[in-house]
C-alpha positions in Angstrom: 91.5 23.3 196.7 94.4 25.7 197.7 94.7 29.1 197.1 97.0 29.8 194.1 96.6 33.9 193.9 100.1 36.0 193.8 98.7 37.6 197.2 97.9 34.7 199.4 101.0 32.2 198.4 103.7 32.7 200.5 106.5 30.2 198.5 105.8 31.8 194.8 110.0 31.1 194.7 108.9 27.4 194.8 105.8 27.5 193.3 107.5 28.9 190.2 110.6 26.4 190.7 107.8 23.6 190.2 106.7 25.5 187.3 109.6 25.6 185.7 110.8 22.1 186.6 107.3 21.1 184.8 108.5 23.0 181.3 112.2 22.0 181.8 110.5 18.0 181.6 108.5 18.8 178.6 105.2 18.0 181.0 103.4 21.0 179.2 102.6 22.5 175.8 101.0 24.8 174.0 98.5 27.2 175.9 99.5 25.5 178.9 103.0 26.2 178.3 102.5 29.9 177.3 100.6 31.0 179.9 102.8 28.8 182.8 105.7 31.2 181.7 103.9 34.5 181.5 102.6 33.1 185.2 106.3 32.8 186.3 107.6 36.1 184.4 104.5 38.4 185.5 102.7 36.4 188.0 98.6 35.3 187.9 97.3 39.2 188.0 99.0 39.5 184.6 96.6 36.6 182.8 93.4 37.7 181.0 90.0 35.4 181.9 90.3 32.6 179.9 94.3 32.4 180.2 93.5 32.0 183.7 91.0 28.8 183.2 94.3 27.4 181.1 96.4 28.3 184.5 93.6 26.2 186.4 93.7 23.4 184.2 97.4 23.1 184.5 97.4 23.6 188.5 94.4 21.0 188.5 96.4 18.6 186.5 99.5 18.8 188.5 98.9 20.1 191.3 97.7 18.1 194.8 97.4 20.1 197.9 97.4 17.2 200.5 98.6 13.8 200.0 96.0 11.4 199.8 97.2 9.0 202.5 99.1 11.1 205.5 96.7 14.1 204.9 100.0 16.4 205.3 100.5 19.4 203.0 102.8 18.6 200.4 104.9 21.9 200.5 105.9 23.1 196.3 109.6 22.4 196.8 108.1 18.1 196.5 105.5 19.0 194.4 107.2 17.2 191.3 108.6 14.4 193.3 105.2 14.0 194.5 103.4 14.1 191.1 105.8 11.9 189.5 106.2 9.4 192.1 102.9 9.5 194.1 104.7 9.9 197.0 104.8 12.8 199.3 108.3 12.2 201.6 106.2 10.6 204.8 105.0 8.0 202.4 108.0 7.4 201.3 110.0 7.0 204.8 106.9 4.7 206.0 107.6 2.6 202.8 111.4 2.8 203.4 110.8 1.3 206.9 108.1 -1.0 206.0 110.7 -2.6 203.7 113.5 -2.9 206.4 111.5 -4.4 208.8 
């Protein structure tokens, strides 16, 4: 499991691009919701205890730190594309070239 913490995640610009991109498709509600835009307004050290178990659900849920079959770190700038499609981009450019040949 990655690290999530304000202090330790160097791309918060993306990680709170995915977040957004995830309430902009209607992917969350209710506490989930609530507590993804305080997370994006104030950042984690602003969530009491158990807003911060919601905060894990929803990372847990949509979140994948490595894809399953290249092992590669799928940076939060793919994140979406990558829990939508299943695909981090190597997968895809190995299916792309599979296909061709």
């Amino acid at each position: 499991m990655m690290s999530f913490g304000d202090d330790v995640d160097d791309g918060l610009g993306d990680r709170n691009d995915f977040l957004q991109e995830l309430i902009d498709r209607e992917e969350l509600s209710g506490a989930a919701l609530g507590v993804t835009k305080v997370v994006i307004a104030k950042g984690e050290k602003a969530l009491s205890g158990g807003q911060k178990d919601v905060f894990k659900l929803v990372l847990d849920v949509y979140v994948t730190e490595l894809c399953p079959r290249h092992g590669y770190r799928i940076p939060w700038g793919e994140m979406y594309h990558f829990h939508s499609s299943g695909q981090c981009c190597y997968c895809e450019r190995d299916d792309a070239r599979i296909h061709k040949e």
